[in-house]
C-alpha positions in Angstrom: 35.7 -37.1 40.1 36.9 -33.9 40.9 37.9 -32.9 37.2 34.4 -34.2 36.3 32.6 -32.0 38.5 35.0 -29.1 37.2 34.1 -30.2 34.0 30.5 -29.7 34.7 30.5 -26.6 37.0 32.3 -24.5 34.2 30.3 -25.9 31.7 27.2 -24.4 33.3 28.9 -21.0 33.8 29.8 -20.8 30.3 26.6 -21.8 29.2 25.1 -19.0 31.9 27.3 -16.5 30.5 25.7 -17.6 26.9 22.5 -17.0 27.8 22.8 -13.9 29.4 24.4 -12.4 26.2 22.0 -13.6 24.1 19.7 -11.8 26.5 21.3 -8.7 26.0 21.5 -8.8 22.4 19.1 -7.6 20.7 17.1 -9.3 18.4 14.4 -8.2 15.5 10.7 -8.7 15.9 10.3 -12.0 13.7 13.2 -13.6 15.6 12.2 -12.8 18.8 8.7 -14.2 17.7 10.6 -17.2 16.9 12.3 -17.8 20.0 9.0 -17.1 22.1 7.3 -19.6 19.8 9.8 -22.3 20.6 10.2 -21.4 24.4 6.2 -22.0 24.5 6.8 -25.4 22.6 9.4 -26.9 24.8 7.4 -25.6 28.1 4.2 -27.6 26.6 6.2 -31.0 25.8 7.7 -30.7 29.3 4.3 -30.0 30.8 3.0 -33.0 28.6 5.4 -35.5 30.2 4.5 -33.8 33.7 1.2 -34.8 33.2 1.9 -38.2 33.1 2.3 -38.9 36.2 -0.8 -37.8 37.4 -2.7 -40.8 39.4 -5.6 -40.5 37.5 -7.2 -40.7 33.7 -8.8 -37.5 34.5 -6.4 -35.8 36.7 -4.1 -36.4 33.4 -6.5 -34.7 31.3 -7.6 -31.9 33.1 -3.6 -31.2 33.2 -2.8 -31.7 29.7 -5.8 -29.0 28.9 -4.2 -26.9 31.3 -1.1 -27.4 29.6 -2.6 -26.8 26.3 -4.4 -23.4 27.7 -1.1 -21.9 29.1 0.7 -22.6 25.6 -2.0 -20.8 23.7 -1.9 -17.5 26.0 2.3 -17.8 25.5 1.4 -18.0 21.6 -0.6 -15.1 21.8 1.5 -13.2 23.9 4.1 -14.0 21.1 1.6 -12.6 18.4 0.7 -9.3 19.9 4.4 -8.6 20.8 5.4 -8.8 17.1 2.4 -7.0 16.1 3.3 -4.0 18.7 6.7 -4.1 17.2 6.0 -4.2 13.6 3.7 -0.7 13.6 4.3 0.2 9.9 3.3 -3.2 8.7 -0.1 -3.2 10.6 -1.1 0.4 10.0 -0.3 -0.3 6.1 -2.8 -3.5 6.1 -5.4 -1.3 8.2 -5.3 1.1 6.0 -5.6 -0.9 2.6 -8.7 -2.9 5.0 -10.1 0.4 5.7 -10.3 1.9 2.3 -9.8 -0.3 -0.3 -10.8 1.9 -3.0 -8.0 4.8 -1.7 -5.0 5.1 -4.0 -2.4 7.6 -5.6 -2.4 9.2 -9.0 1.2 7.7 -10.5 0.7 10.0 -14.0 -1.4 12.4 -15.9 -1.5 12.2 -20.1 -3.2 14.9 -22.3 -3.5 13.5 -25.7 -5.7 14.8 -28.7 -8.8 12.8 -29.9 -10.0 13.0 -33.2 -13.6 13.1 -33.7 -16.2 10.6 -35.5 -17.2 11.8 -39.1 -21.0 11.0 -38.9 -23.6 11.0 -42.1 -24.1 14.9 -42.1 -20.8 15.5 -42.9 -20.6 12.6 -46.3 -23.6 14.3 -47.3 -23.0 18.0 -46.9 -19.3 16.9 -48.8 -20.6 14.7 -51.2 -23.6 17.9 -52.2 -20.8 20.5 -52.8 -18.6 18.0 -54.5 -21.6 17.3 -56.7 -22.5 20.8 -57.9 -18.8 21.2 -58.5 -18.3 18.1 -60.8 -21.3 19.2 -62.3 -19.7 22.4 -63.8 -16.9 20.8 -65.4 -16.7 19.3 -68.9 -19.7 18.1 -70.6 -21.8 15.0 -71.6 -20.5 12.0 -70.5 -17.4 13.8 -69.4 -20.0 15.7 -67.3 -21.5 13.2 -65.3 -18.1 11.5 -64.4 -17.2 15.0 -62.9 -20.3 14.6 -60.9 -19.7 11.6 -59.9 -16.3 11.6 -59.3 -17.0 15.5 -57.5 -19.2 13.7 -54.7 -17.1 11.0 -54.1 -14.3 13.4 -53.0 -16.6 15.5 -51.7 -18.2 13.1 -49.5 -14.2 11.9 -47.7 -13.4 15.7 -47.7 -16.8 16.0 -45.4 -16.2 13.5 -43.1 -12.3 14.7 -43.0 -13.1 18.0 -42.0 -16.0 17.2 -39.4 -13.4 14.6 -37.6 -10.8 17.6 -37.2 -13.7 19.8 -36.5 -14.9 17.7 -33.4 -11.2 17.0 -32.3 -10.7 17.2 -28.9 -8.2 16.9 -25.6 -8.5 13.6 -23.2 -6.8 14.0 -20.1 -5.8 9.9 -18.5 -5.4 9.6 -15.1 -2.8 6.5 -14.0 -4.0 5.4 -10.4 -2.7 2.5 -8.2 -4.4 1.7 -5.4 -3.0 0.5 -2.1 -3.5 -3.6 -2.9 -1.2 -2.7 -5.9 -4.5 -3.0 -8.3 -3.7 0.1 -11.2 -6.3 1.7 -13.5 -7.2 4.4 -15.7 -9.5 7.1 -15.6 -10.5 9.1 -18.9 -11.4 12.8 -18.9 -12.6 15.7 -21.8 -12.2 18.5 -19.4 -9.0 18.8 -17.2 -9.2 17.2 -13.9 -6.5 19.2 -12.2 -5.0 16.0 -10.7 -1.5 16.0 -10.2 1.2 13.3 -9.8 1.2 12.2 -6.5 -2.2 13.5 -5.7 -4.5 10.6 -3.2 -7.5 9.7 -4.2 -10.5 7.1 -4.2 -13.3 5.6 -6.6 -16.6 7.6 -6.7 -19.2 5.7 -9.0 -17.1 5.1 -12.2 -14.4 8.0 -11.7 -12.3 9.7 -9.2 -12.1 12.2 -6.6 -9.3 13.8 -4.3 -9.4 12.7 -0.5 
C-alpha cells in the first residue's frame, strides 16, 4: 500500500514538474493556438458531463448553453491571441483588403516599334516607281518597266513609311499584392523604375 501510494505521489510530481516546463517553454503562435483550442475542448466535454446531473430537463439545458457560451469566448480569446502575435501576417492581408489595385513595378522594357505602312505610302512608291519604269527601254519593253517600276515602287513606299513612323514603347511589369501581374504599354517614357509602388488609374498606372 505504501509503495503504491509512493508510486502515485511521485508520479504526480513528475507530471507537476512536466507541466511547469512546458509552461516555461516557449511555444509559437499556431501552437499555442492549438493548445488553447484543446484546453477549451476538454473544459466543454467536462462541463457537458457536469451538466448531467442537473435535476432538471431545463436546468440541464440552460447549463449546457452556458457551457457552450464559455467555450466560444475561450475560442475567441484563442483567435485574437494569435492574431496579436502574428502582426506581419494581418497587416499584409489589410493591406492587400485595403488596396487591391496597389502593387510594385518588377521591370521596365524599351523596345522599338515599327510603324504601319498605310495606302499613302503604296501610292506615293508605286507613282515614282511608275515614272521611272516609264523611262526605260521602249514598246513593250516599256510598259513592263512601268509596271514592274510601280510594283517596286509601291513595297519601297510602304518600307520607308514603316521605318519612318518607327517608334520606342516603354513596358511596364507590375505585380500586385494578391500576386495578380500585368503589363502596362507606353510611347513616351514613364520614368518608373524597378521597385517603384504603384496602383491602377483607369486603364494605366500611377506612383503612390
Amino acid at each position: 500500500m505504501k509503495k503504491t501510494v509512493w508510486t502515485m505521489t511521485c508520479g504526480l510530481i513528475f507530471s507537476s514538474l512536466a507541466a511547469t516546463a512546458l509552461a516555461q517553454t516557449p511555444m509559437s503562435p499556431k501552437a499555442q493556438y492549438t493548445a488553447d483550442s484543446r484546453q477549451a475542448q476538454e473544459r466543454y466535454a467536462a462541463d457537458k458531463k457536469l451538466c448531467n446531473d442537473e435535476a432538471s430537463s431545463t436546468a440541464r439545458l440552460q447549463c449546457r448553453r452556458d457551457a457552450k457560451s464559455e467555450y466560444d469566448k475561450a475560442i475567441s480569446a484563442a483567435k485574437a491571441q494569435l492574431a496579436a502575435q502574428t502582426p506581419a501576417a494581418t497587416s499584409k492581408q489589410n493591406a492587400t483588403a485595403a488596396c487591391p489595385d496597389c502593387g510594385r513595378v518588377t521591370a521596365v522594357n524599351v523596345s522599338d516599334k515599327k510603324g504601319e505602312g498605310s495606302a499613302v505610302g503604296l501610292i506615293a512608291g508605286g507613282v515614282t516607281g511608275a515614272i521611272l519604269g516609264h523611262q526605260v527601254g521602249g514598246g513593250m519593253g516599256k510598259d513592263l518597266a512601268t509596271v514592274a517600276g510601280a510594283a517596286g515602287g509601291a513595297y519601297a513606299g510602304k518600307k520607308i513609311e514603316e521605318n519612318v513612323k518607327t517608334h520606342k514603347v516603354w513596358t511596364v511589369h507590375v505585380q500586385y499584392q494578391d500576386g495578380r501581374k500585368h503589363s502596362f504599354s507606353f510611347e513616351q517614357n514613364p520614368g518608373f523604375r524597378t521597385g517603384d509602388a504603384v496602383r491602377n488609374s483607369g486603364n494605366s498606372i500611377v506612383r503612390q
